[in-house]
N, C-alpha and C positions, 0 to 999 in steps of 0.2 A: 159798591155800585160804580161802574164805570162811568166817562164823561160821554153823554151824547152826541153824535158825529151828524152834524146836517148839511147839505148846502145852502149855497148864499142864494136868493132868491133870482132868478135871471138865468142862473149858470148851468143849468142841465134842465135838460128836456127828459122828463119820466119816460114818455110814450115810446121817444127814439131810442132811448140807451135803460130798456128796465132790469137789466143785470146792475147797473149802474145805481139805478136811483134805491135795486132792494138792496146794496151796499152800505145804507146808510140807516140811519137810529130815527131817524125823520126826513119828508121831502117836503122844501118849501118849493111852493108853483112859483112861475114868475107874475111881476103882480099883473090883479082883474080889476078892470074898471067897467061901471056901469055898460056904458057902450064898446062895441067895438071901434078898436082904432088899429089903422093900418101904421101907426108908428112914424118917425123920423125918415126923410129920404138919405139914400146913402149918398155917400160912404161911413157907415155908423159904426165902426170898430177901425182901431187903428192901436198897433200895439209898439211899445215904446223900449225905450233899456232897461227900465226896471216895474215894467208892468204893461198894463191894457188900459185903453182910454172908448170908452163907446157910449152913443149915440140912439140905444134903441130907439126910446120914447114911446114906452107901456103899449106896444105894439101887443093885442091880443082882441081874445074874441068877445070879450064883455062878459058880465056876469049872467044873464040869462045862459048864453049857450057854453060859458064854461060850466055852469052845473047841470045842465040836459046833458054835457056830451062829457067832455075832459072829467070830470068828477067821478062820475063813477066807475071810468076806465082805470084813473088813477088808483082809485082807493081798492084795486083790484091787485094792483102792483105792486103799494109801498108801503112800507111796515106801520107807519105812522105819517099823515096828509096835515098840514098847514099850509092855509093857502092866503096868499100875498095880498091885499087888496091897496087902490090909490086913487084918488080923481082929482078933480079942480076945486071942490069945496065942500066944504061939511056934509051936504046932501048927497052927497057921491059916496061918499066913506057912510053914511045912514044906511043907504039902499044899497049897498053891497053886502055889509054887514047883516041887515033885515034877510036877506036871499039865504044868505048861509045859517041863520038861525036858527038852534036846533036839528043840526045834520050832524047826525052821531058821525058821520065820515069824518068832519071835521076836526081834529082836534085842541086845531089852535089859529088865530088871527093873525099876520103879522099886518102891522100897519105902514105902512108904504109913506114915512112924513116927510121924506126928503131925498125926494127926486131931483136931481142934478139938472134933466135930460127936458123938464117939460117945466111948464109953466105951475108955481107954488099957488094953494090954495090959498086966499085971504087970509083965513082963520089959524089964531096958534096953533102949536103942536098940541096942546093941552087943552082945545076948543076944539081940535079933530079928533083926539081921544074922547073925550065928554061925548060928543056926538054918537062915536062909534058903539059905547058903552050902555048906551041908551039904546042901542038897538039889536043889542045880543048877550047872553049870557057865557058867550065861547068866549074862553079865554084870551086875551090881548097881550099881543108885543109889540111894543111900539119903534117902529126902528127908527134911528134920531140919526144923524147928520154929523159930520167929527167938524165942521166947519162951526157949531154952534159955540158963539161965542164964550158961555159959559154952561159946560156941556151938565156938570153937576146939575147944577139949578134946572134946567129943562129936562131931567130926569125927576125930578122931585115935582116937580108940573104936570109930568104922565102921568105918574105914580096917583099925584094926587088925584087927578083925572079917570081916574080906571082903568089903566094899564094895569096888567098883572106880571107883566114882563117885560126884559130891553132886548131889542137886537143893536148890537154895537159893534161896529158901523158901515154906513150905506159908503157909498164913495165920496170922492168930494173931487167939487173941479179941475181940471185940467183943461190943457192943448199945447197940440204938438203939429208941427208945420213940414211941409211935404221940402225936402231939402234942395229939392230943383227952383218950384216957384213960389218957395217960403211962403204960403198961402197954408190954412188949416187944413188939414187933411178931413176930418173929418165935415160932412157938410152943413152942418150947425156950426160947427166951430169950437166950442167947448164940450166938452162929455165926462162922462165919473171914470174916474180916476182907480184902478183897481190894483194890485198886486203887493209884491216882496216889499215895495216902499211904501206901503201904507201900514204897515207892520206895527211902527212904531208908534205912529197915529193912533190907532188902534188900542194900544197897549195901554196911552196913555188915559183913555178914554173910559175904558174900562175900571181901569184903578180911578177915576174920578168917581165913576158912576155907582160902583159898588162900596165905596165908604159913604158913598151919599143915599141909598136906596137898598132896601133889606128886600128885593127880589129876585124870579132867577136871568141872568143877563146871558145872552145868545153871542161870544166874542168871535168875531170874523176880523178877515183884515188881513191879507198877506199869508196865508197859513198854508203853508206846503209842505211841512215837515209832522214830526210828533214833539221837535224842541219847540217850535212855532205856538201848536196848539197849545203846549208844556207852561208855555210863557203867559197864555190869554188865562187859564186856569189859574196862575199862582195870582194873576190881579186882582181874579174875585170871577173868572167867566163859570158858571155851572155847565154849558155846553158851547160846543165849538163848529162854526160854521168853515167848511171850504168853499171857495168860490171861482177865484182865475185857475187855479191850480189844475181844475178838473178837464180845461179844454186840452189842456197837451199831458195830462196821466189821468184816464179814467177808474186811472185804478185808485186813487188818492186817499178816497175814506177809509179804506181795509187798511192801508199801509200806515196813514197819519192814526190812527186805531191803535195799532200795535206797537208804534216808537213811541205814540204817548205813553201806553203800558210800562214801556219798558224805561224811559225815561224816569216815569215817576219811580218803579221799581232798585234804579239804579239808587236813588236819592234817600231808598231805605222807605219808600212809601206802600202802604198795602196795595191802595189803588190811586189814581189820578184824581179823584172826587177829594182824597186825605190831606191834597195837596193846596187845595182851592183857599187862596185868597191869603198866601202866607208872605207874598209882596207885600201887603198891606203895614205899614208902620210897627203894628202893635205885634205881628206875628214876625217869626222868621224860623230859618230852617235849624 
């Protein structure tokens, strides 16, 4: 079996690019919250030396009219739908969850725990799991934060919680200041942190999270190659998200597809799946 190719949640619009999004093994929506929100005012992207720093702020159209309208367009498009959900508190992440409920469209949840861009929900990560879990039988990914102090343990908190999956990882803070009147570029001032240098972040994350949790982990972070993706797999990632990569080569899932193939084939592997998790102390090549 090969290793699933998805995007990061944010970074491709199905509707405008759907040669795009049927490139891919799964399309995550960007995430939906209860209500419609007009999002962050600009300047909400601002792109740096070794990556992208933005500012959305869960700008979309609310869960009502994303399943009246976007839902069923999508699921017309892409080979397999996971759709993003995030709010302010438990109740938000319930009544999202509640809406999508038994929609065979669906395939899977991802849980939106750690938004960079808006204001954090009171409730743990593992208290907005609980919640979420309570209100759907669709499978759950929980995306967690590289910022989280001990990232292990707050996987085993999901888990315990009813995650049945990780996506690892969202962004983590940044800013970067305009070089004339060193004021933040962006109009918030801080925003998630995206690209080639979260790479390592990432890596590290994953290898934490998969000797600590026996499920399947979603590795993102930096991935623009097939050695990139090559790397998230040997930690323990079972599939691979691209995300910055895709604004400047839309072609990126076909091609990080193929050097993963071939990558893992050079190394004497059947497929990329044979190769999963041989970072890990107790395996090697």
């Amino acid at each position: 079996m090969s290793i699933p190719i998805l995007n990061a949640s944010g970074c491709l619009d199905a509707l405008a690019a759907p040669d795009v999004a049927h490139s891919l093994d799964v399309f995550v929506t960007k995430t939906i919250t209860p209500l419609r929100r007009e999002g962050n005012p600009p300047t909400r992207i601002a792109e740096t030396d070794h990556g992208m720093l933005n500012s959305i702020g869960l700008q979309g159209p609310g869960i009502d009219a994303f399943a009246a309208d976007h839902l069923p367009r999508l699921a017309e498009i892409v080979p397999q739908l996971w759709v993003s959900v995030g709010g302010f508190s438990a109740a938000d992440f319930t009544l999202c969850c509640e809406r999508l409920d038994g929609d065979e469209r669906v395939a899977a949840i991802e849980l939106n725990l750690s938004c960079p861009n808006v204001e954090e929900a009171p409730e743990t990560a593992a208290q907005l799991v609980a919640a979420a879990r309570s209100a759907t039988g669709t499978p759950l990914y929980a995306k967690l934060s590289p910022a989280q102090w001990d990232i292990a343990e707050a996987a085993r908190a999901v888990v315990d919680a009813g995650a049945d999956g990780l996506s690892l990882v969202n962004t983590i803070r940044g800013l970067a200041l305009d070089p004339v009147t060193l004021r933040p570029i962006l109009a918030r001032g801080v925003g998630g942190y995206s690209g080639p240098a979260l790479r390592p972040i990432a890596l590290a994350c994953v290898h934490a999270c998969a000797s600590a949790v026996d499920v399947p982990i979603v590795g993102m972070g930096g991935v623009s190659t097939g050695r990139d993706a090559l790397e998230l797999v040997a930690v323990g990632a079972s599939a691979v998200a691209v995300g910055t990569a895709l604004f400047s080569d839309p072609g990126a899932p076909g091609r990080v597809r193929a050097e993963l193939a071939a990558e893992a084939a050079a190394r004497g592997f059947g497929t990329p799946r044979d190769l999963r998790g041989v970072a890990q102390a107790e395996k090697s090549l």
